[in-house]
C-alpha positions as CSV (number, residue, x, y, z in Angstrom):
1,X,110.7,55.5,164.6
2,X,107.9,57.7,163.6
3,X,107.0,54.6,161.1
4,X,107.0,52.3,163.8
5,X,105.2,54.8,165.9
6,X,102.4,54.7,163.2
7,X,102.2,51.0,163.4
8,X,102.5,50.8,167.1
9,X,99.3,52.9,166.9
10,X,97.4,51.1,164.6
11,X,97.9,47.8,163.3
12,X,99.4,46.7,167.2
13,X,96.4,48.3,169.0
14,X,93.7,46.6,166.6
15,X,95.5,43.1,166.8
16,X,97.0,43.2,170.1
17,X,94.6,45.7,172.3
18,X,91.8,44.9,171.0
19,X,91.7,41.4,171.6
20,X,92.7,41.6,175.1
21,X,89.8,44.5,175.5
22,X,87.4,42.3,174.1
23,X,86.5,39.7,176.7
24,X,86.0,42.5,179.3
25,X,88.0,44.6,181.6
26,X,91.5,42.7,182.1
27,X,91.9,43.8,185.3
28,X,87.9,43.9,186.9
29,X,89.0,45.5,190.2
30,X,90.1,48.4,188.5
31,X,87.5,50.0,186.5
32,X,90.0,52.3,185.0
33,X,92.2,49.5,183.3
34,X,90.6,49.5,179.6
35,X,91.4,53.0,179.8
36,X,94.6,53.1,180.8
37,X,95.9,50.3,178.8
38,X,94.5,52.2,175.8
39,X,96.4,55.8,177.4
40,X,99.7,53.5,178.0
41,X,99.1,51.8,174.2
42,X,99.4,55.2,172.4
43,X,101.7,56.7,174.8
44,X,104.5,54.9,174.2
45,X,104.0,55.3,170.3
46,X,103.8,59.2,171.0
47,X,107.2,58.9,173.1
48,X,108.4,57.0,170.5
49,X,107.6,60.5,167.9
50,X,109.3,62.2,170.7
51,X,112.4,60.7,170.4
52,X,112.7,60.3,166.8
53,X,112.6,64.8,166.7
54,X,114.7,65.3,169.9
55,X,117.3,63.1,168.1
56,X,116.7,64.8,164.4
57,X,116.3,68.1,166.0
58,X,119.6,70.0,164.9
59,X,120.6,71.7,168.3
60,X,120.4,68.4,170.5
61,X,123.6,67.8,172.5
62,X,125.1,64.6,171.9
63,X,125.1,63.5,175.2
64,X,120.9,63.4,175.5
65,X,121.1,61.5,171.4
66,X,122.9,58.8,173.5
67,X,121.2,58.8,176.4
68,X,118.0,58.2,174.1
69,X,119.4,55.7,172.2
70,X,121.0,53.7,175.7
71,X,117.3,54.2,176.7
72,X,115.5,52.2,173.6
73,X,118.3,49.6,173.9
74,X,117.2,49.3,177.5
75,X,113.3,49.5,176.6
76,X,114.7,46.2,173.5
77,X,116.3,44.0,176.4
78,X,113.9,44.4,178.8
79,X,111.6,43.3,176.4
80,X,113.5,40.4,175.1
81,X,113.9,39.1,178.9
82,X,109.6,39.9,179.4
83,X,108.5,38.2,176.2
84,X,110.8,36.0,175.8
85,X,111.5,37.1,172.2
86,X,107.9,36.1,171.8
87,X,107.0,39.9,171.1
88,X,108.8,41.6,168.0
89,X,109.3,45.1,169.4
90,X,112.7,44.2,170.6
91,X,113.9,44.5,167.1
92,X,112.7,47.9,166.1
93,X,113.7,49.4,169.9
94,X,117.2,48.4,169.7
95,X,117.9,49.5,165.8
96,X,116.3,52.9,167.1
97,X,118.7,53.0,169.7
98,X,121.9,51.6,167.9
99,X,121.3,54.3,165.2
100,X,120.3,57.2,167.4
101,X,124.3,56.3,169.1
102,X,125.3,56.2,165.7
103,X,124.5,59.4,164.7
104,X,125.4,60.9,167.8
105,X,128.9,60.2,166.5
106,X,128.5,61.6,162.6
C-alpha cells in the first residue's frame, strides 16, 4: 500500500491531475477547486500510508484490520461501478483489502 501510495502520489498526479489542471480550473465557480482536487489527490494516498501501519502496527485489534480491509474492498467496488473498470485503482484497493482480512486471521 505504501508502494501504491508512492505512485498514487506521483506518477497518477503528473498523468492524471495534471492534465485535468491544465486547461484551467475544472470547476470555474469555485475558485478553490485546483486546490482541493490537489488536497483530495494526496490525501487519499496519505490514508492509504495510514492504513498500511494501523494494519502492520503490532497491537491493532483484529476487528479494526477488517474493518480496514472491508473498507478498501468498498473504496475497489465503488470504483469498479464509477469508472467502469476504466480506472485501474480497483485492483490495488481490493488486494489491500483482501490481504489486510487475511492477516487479520494469521
Amino acid at each position: 500500500m505504501v508502494i501504491i501510495a508512492t505512485l498514487h502520489s506521483t506518477g497518477g498526479a503528473s498523468s492524471v491531475l495534471d492534465p485535468i489542471l491544465a486547461n484551467g480550473n475544472p470547476h470555474p465557480d469555485m475558485e478553490i477547486a485546483p486546490t482541493l482536487l490537489r488536497y483530495l489527490w494526496h490525501s487519499l494516498s496519505a490514508f492509504m500510508v495510514l492504513s498500511a501501519a494501523a494494519i502492520i502496527w503490532p497491537e491493532t485489534p483484529r476487528a479494526l484490520v477488517i474493518v480496514i480491509g472491508v473498507f478498501w474492498i468498498g473504496l475497489g467496488l465503488a470504483d469498479i461501478a464509477t469508472s467502469k473498470f476504466a480506472h485501474p485503482g480497483w485492483i490495488p484497493m481490493g488486494i489491500a483489502g483482501l490481504l489486510a482480512i487475511i492477516g487479520a486471521y494469521k
